[in-house]
VEXDREN-2710 file (C-alpha; in Angstrom, 1 decimal):
% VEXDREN-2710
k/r/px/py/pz
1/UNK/6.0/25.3/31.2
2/UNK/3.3/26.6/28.9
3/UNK/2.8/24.2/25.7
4/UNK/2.1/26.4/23.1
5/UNK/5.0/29.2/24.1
6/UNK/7.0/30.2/21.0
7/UNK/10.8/29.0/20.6
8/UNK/13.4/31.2/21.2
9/UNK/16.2/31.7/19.4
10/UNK/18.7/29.3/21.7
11/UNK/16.4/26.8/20.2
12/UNK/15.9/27.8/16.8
13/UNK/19.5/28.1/15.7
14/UNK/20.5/23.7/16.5
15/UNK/17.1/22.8/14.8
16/UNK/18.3/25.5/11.3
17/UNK/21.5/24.2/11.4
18/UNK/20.2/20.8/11.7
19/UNK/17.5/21.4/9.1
20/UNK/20.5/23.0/7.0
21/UNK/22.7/19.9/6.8
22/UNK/19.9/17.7/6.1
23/UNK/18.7/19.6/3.1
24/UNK/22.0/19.5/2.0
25/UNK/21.7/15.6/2.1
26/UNK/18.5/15.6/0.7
27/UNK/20.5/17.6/-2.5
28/UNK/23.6/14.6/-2.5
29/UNK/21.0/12.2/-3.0
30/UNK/19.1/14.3/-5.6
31/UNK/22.2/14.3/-7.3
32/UNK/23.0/10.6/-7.4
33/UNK/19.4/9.8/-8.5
34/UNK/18.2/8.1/-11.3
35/UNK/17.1/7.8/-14.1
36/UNK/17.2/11.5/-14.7
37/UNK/13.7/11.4/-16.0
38/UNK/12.3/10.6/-12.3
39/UNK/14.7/13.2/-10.9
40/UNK/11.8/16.2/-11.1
41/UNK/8.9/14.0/-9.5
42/UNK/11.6/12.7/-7.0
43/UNK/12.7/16.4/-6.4
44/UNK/9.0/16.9/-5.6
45/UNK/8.4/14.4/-3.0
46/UNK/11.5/15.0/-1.2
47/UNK/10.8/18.6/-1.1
48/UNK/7.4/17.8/0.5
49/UNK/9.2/16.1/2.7
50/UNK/11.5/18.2/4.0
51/UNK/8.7/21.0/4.3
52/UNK/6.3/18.5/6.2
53/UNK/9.7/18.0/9.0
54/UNK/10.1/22.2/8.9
55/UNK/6.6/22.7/10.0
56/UNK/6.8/20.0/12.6
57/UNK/10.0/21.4/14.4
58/UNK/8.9/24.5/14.9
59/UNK/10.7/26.7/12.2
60/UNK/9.1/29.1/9.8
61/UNK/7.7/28.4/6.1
62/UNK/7.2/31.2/3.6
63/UNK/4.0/31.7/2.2
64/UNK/5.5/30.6/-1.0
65/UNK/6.4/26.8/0.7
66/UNK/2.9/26.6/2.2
67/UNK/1.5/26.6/-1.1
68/UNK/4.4/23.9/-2.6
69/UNK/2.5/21.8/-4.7
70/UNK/1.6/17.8/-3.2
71/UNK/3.1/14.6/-4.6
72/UNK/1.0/11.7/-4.6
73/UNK/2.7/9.9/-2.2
74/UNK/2.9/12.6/0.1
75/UNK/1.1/16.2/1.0
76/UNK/3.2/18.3/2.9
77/UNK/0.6/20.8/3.9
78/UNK/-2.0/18.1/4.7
79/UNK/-0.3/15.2/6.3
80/UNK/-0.6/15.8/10.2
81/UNK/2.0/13.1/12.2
82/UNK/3.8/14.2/14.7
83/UNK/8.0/14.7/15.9
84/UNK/8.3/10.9/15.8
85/UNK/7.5/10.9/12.3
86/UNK/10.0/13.3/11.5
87/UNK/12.6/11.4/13.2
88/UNK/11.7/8.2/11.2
89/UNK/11.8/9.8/7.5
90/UNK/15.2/11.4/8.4
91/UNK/16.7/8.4/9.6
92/UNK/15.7/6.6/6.5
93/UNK/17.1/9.6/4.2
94/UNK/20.5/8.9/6.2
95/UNK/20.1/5.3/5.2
96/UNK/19.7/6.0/2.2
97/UNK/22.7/8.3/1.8
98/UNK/25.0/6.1/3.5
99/UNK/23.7/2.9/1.1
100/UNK/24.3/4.8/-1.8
101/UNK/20.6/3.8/-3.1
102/UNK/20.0/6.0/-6.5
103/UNK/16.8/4.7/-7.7
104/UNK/14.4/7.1/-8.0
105/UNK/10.8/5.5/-7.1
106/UNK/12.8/2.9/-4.8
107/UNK/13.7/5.9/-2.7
108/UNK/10.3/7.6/-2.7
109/UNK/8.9/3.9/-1.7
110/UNK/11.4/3.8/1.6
111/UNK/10.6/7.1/3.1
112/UNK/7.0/6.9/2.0
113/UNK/6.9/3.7/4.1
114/UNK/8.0/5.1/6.8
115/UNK/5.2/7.9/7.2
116/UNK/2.6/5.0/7.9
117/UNK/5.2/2.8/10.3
118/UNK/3.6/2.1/13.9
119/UNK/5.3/1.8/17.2
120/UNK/4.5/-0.6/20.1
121/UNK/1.0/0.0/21.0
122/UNK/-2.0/-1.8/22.5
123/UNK/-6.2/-1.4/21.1
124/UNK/-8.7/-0.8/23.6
125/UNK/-11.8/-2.5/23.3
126/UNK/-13.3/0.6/21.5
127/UNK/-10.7/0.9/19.6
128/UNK/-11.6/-2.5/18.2
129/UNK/-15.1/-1.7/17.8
130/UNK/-14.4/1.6/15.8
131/UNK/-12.0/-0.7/13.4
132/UNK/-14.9/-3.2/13.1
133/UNK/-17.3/-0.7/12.3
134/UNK/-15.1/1.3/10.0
135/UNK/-14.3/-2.4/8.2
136/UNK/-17.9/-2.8/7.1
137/UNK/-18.5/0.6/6.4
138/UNK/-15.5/2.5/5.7
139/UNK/-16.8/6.1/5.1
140/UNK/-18.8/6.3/8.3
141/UNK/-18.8/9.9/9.5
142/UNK/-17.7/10.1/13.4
143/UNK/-21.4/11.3/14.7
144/UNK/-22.3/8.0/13.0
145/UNK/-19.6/6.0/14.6
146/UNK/-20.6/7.9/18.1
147/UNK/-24.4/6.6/17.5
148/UNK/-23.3/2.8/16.4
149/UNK/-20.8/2.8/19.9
150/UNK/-23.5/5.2/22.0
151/UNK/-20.7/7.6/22.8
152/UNK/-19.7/11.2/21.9
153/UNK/-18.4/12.1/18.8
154/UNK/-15.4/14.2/21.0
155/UNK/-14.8/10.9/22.1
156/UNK/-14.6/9.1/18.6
157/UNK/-12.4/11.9/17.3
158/UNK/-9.2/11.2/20.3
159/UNK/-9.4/7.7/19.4
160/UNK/-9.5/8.1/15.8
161/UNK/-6.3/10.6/16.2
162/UNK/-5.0/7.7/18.1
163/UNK/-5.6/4.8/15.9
164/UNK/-4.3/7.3/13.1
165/UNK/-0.8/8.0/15.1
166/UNK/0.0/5.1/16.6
167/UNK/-1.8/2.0/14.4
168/UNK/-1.8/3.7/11.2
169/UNK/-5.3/3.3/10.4
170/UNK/-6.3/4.4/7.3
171/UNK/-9.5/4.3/5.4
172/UNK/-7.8/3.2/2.0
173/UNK/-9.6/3.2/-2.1
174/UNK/-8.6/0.0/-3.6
175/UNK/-9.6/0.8/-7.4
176/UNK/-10.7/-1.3/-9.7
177/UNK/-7.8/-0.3/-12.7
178/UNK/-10.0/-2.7/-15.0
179/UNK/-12.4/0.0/-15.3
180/UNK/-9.0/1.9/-16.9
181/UNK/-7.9/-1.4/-19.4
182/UNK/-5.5/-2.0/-16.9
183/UNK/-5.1/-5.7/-16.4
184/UNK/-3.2/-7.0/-12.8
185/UNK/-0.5/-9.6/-13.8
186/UNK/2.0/-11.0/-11.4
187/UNK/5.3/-13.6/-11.7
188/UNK/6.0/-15.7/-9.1
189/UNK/9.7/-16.8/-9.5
190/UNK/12.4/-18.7/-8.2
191/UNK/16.2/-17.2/-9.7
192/UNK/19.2/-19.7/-10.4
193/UNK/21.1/-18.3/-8.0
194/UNK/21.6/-15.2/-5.6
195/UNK/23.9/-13.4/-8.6
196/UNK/20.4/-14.1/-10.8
197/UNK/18.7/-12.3/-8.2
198/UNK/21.2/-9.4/-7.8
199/UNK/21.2/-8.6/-11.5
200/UNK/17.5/-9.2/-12.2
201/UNK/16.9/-6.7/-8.6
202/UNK/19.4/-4.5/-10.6
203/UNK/17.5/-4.5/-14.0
204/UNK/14.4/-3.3/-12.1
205/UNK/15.8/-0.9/-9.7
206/UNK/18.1/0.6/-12.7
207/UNK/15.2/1.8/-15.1
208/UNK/11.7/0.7/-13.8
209/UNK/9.0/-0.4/-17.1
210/UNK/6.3/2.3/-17.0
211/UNK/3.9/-0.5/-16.3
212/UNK/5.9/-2.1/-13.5
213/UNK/3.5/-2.2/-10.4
214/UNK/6.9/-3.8/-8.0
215/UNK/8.5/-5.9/-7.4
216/UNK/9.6/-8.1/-3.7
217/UNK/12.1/-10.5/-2.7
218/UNK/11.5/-13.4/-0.3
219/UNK/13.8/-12.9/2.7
220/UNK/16.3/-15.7/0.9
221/UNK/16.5/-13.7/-2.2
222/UNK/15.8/-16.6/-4.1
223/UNK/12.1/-16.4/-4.2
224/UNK/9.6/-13.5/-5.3
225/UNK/6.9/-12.0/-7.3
226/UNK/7.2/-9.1/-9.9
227/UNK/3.5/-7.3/-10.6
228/UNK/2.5/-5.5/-13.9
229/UNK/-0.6/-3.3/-14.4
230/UNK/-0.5/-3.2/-18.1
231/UNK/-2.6/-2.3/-20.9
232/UNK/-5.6/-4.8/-21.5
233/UNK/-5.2/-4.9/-25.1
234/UNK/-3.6/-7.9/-27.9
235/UNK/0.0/-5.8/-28.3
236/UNK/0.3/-5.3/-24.0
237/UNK/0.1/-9.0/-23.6
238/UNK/2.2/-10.1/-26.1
239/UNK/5.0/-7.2/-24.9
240/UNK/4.2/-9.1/-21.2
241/UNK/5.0/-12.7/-22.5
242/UNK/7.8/-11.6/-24.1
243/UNK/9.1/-10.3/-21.3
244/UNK/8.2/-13.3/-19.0
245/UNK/10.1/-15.4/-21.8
246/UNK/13.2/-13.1/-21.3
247/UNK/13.0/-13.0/-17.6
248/UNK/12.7/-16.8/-17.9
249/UNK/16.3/-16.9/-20.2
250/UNK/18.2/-14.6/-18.2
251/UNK/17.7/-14.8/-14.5
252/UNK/14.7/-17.7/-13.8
253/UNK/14.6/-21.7/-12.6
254/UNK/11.0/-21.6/-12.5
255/UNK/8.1/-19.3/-12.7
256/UNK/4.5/-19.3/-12.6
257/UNK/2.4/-16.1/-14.0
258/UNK/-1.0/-15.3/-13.9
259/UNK/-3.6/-12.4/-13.9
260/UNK/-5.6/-11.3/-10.9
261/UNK/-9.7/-10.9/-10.9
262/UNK/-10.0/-9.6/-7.9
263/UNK/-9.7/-8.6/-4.0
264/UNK/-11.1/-8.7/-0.5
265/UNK/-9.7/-7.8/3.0
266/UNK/-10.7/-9.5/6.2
267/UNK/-10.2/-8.2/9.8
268/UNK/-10.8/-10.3/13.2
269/UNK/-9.8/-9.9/16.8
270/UNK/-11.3/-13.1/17.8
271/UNK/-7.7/-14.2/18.8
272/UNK/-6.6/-10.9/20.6
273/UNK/-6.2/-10.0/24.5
274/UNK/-7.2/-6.1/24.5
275/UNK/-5.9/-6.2/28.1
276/UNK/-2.9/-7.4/27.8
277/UNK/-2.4/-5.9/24.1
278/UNK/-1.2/-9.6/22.7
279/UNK/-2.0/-12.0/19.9
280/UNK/-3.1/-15.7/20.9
281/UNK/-2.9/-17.1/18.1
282/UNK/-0.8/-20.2/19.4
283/UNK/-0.4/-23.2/17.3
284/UNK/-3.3/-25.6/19.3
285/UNK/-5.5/-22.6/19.1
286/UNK/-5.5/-22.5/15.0
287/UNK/-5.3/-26.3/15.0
288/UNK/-8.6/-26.5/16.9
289/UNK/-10.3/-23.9/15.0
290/UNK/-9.6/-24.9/11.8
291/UNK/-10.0/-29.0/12.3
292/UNK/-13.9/-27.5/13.6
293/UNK/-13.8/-26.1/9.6
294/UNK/-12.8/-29.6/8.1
295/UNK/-15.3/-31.2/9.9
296/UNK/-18.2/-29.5/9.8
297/UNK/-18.0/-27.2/6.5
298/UNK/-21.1/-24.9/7.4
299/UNK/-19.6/-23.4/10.6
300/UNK/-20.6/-19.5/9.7
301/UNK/-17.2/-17.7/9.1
302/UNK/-17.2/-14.6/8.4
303/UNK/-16.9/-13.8/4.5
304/UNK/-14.0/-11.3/3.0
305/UNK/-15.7/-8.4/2.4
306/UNK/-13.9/-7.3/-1.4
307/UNK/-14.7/-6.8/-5.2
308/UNK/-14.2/-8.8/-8.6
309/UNK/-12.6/-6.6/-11.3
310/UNK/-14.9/-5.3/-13.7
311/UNK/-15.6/-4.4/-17.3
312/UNK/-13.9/-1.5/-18.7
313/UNK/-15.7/2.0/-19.3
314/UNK/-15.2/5.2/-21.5
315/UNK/-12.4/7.3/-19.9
316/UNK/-10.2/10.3/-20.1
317/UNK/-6.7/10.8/-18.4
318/UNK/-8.6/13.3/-16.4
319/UNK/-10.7/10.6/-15.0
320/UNK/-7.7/8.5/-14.9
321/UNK/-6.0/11.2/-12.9
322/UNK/-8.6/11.9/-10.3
323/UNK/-9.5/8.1/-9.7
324/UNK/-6.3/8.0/-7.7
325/UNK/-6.0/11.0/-5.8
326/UNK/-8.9/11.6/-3.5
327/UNK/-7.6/9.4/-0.5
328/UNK/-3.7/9.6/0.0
329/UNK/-2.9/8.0/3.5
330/UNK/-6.3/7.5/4.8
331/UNK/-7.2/11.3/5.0
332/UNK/-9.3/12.8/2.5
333/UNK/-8.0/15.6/1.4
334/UNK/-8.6/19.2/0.1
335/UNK/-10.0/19.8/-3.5
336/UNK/-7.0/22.1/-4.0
337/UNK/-4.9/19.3/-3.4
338/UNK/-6.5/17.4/-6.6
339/UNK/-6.4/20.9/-8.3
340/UNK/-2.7/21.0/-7.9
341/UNK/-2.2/17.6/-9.4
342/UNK/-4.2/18.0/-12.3
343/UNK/-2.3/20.9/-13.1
344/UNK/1.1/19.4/-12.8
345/UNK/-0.7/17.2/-15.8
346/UNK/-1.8/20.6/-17.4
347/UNK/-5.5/20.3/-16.5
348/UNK/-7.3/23.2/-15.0
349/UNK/-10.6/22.4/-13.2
350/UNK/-13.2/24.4/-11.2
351/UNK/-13.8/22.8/-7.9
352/UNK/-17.4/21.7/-9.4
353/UNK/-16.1/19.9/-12.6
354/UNK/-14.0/18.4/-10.2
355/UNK/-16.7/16.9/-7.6
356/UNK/-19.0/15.9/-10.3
357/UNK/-16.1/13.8/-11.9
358/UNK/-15.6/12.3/-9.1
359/UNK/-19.7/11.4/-8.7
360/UNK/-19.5/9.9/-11.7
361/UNK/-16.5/7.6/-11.2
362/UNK/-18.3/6.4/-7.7
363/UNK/-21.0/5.8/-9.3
364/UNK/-19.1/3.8/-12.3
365/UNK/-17.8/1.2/-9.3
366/UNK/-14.3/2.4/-9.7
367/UNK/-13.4/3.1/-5.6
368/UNK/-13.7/0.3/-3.2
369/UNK/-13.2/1.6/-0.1
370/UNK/-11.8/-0.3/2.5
371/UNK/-9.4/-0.1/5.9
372/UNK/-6.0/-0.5/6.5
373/UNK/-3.9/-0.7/10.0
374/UNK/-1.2/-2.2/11.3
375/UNK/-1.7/-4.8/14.4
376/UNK/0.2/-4.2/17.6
377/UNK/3.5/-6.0/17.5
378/UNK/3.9/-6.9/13.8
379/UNK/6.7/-8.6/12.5
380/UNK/6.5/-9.7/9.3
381/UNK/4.2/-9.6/6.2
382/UNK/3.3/-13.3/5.2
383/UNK/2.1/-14.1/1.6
384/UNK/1.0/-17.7/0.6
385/UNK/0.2/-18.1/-2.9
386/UNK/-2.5/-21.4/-3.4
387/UNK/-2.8/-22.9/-6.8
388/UNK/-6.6/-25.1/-6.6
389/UNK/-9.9/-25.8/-7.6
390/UNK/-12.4/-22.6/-6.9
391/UNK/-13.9/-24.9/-4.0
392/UNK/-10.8/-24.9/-2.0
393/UNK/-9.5/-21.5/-2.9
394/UNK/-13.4/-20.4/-0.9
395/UNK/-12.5/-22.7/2.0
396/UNK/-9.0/-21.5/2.0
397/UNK/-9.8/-17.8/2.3
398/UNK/-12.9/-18.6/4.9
399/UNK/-10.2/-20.0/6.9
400/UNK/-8.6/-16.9/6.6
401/UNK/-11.1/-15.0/8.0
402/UNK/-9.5/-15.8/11.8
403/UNK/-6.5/-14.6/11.5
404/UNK/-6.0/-10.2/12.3
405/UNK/-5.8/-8.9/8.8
406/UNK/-5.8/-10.8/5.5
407/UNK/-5.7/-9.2/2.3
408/UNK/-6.5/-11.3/-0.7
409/UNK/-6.6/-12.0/-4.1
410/UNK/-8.1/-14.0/-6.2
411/UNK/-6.2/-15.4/-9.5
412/UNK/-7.0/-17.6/-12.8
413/UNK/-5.3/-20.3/-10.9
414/UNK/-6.2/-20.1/-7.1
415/UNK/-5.8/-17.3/-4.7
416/UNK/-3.0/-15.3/-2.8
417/UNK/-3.2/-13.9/0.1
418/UNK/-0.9/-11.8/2.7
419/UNK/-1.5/-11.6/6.8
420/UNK/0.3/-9.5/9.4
421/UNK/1.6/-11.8/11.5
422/UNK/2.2/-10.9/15.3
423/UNK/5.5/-11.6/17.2
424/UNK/5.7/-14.6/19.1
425/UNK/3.1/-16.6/17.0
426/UNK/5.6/-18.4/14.5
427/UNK/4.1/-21.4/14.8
428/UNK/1.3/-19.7/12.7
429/UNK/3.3/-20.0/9.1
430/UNK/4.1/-23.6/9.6
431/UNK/0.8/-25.0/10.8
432/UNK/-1.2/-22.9/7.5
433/UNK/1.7/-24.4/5.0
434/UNK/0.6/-27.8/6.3
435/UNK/-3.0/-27.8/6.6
436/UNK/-3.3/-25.5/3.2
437/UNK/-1.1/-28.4/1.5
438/UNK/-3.6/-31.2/3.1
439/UNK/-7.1/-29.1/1.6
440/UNK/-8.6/-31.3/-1.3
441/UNK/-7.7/-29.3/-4.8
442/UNK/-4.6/-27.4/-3.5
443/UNK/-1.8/-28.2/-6.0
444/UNK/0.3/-26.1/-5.1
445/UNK/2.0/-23.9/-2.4
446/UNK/4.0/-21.1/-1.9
447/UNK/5.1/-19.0/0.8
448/UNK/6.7/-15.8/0.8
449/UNK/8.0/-13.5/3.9
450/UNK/8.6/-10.2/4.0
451/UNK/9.6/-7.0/6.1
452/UNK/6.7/-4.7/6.9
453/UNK/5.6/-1.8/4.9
454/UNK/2.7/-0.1/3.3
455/UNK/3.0/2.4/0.5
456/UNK/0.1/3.3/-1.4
457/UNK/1.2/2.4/-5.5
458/UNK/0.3/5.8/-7.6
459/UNK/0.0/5.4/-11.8
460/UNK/-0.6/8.9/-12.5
461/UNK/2.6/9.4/-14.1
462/UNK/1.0/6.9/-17.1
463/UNK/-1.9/8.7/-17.8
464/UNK/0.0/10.9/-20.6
465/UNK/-0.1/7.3/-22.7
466/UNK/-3.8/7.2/-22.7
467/UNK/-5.4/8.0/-26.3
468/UNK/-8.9/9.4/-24.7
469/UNK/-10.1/9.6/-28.5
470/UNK/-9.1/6.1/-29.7
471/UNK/-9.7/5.0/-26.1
472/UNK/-6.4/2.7/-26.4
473/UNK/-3.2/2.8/-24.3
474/UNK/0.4/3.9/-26.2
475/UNK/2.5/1.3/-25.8
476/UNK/6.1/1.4/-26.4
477/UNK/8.3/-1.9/-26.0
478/UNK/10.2/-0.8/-22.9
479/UNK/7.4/-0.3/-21.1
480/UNK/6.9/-3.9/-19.6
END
């Protein structure tokens, strides 16, 4: 059977009455969506959506739907995985239908985070060099890769299609939002009860601040973290603590909050058996490894490679527009693309203005490029959260640097940081509570666990609040 032959019409007609039915779902939960002033940008990314799983089964698009403008979180025209894919965002629509979830951006998080799920897989040894090489330099072109490895880059290209398919692997642009007057806040809480938790999950869910970065539940649902990127300025941090004061009367036991100054990612496959595609990260092993760091504190591990936030610069929501939307799941994509989203803000740009914009906000330090991809076999998203001296936070996250992929980030108070952690190496989450506790300056500990996902946080829909000639943010009291 030739690969490329053309349907015929036995097969078209299941997959349009299939596709028929599921666009009328995609309209029942259109329908139940809210708020109503999300419905539009929701309508949007769905509508991508469904257009990305038309073009992958085979069944026509007008010339009008090729040109269907991008969401942020989503490019139907330029996102490029496969039937499996497809399969995975309609079996989250279903699940979303059948659980009767409304909120608007919390239904745009769930399928987005399934576009960038991974199946069962196992790296080759040069597929761990390539992810090495891309982790200390991140924009490396493939003929550069091909030198560094001494291959082809034909050769470079199939395993970069399969590191893309299969592990996710994205080349990702943390930005620094300081550069905006953005400050990062988070509240670590613990509720009263699980009917605190249900009603302040509810209060969030129901009609999201403008400023709300998200908000995560521990696997009890007693235990989480709500983040803010508000506006750097006297009346957005007194709106915050009032808020944190209110949070605290209606729902909290305890809570801790702080501001984050900055962030770093660290990658290793020190621990990992490319032949057998396995993790061996066993309890004796980490033991060892980091009783060798207690005793003799100038072993050489490796240093997080990351960035401190920054001083604010001169700005317009233009700027603020474009600093998000280059890289949207690890592809670079098409000036149109960023043409098409400045106009649904009512800008129109050449191509030009557009790349020197751009220029300028590399060369202002506001990207940080860095690399993102899920290890074979993950299981669960750990976050420990370290309250300490600066000393032991810098130990703590040199520690770090063994385990697959750490991202962290460092606080007024300590540090946080989050590690995909493989099946079958439990014993992992225990042994770093207990040997975190036991560092000199640690006061305090706190470990959340969470299901997997990645799904890349957009704030375009703020920049309407910016005041480019004041160069102040709009603040209204709702919006935190």
């Amino acid at each position: 059977m030739c690969p490329n032959r053309q349907p015929d019409l036995k097969d078209l007609k299941p997959r349009q009455d299939e596709f028929t039915i599921l666009k009328q779902l995609v309209d029942t939960i259109l329908r139940r969506a809210q708020p109503k002033e999300d419905k539009n940008d929701l309508k949007l990314f769905l509508t991508n959506v469904l257009l990305f799983i038309q073009r992958v089964e085979g069944l026509t698009l007008s010339e009008k739907e090729k040109q269907y403008p991008p969401h942020s979180q989503f490019s139907h025209a330029t996102f490029t995985r496969g039937h499996q894919t497809a399969q995975g965002l309609k079996n989250r629509l279903m699940i979303i239908d059948r659980y009767r979830i409304k909120n608007a951006q919390r239904i745009i998080s769930i399928v987005a985070s399934t576009a960038l799920a991974t199946p069962k897989a196992r790296l080759t040894q040069r597929q761990i060099n390539i992810i090495l090489e891309l982790y200390q330099e991140p924009l490396l072109r493939q003929y550069e890769l091909a030198r560094k490895l001494s291959t082809t880059p034909q050769i470079i290209k199939r395993e970069l299609d399969v590191l893309r398919q299969h592990f996710s692997l994205a080349v990702i642009h943390d930005i620094d939002y300081h550069k905006f007057k953005l400050g990062f806040f988070e509240i670590q809480f613990r509720t009263r009860s699980i009917d605190a938790s249900k009603r302040l999950e509810q209060f969030y869910r129901r009609t999201p601040p403008l400023f709300l970065h998200q908000i995560r539940f521990d696997q009890d649902y007693r235990i989480g973290f709500i983040t803010y990127m508000i506006p750097d300025q006297p009346r957005g941090i007194r709106l915050l603590e009032d808020r944190v004061q209110w949070l605290k009367d209606e729902f909290l036991e305890e809570y801790t909050h702080f501001r984050l100054t900055g962030e770093a990612v660290s990658i290793s496959f020190d621990s990992y058996d490319s032949s057998n595609g396995v993790w061996m990260l066993g309890a004796r092993t980490l033991a060892e490894t980091m009783l060798q760091h207690v005793q003799n504190r100038a072993q050489p591990f490796r240093q997080p490679r990351g960035f401190f936030y920054s001083e604010p610069m001169p700005f317009d929501q233009v700027d603020y527009i474009l600093a998000q939307t280059p890289y949207i799941f690890g592809r670079k994509k098409r000036i149109e693309v960023r043409e098409k989203v400045l106009e649904r803000h009512g800008y129109s740009l050449s191509k030009a203005a557009i790349w020197n914009r751009e220029q300028k906000l590399w060369k202002a330090g506001v990207y940080h490029p860095t690399i993102w991809f899920n290890i074979p076999e993950l299981e669960e998203l750990v976050q420990f959260s370290i309250q300490g001296s600066p000393e032991a936070c810098e130990r703590i996250l040199r520690i770090t640097s063994i385990l697959p992929y750490t991202y962290s980030v460092r606080t007024e108070i300590g540090v946080v940081f989050i590690f995909q952690r493989p099946s079958r190496c439990s014993s992992i989450t225990g042994l770093l509570t207990r040997l975190i506790s036991h560092e000199e300056g640690v006061s305090k500990v706190t470990l959340f666990r969470f299901e997997p996902s990645f799904s890349p946080q957009m704030l375009t829909h703020t920049a309407d609040r910016w005041d480019s000639s004041r160069q102040r943010w709009i603040l209204r009291k709702d919006d935190i």
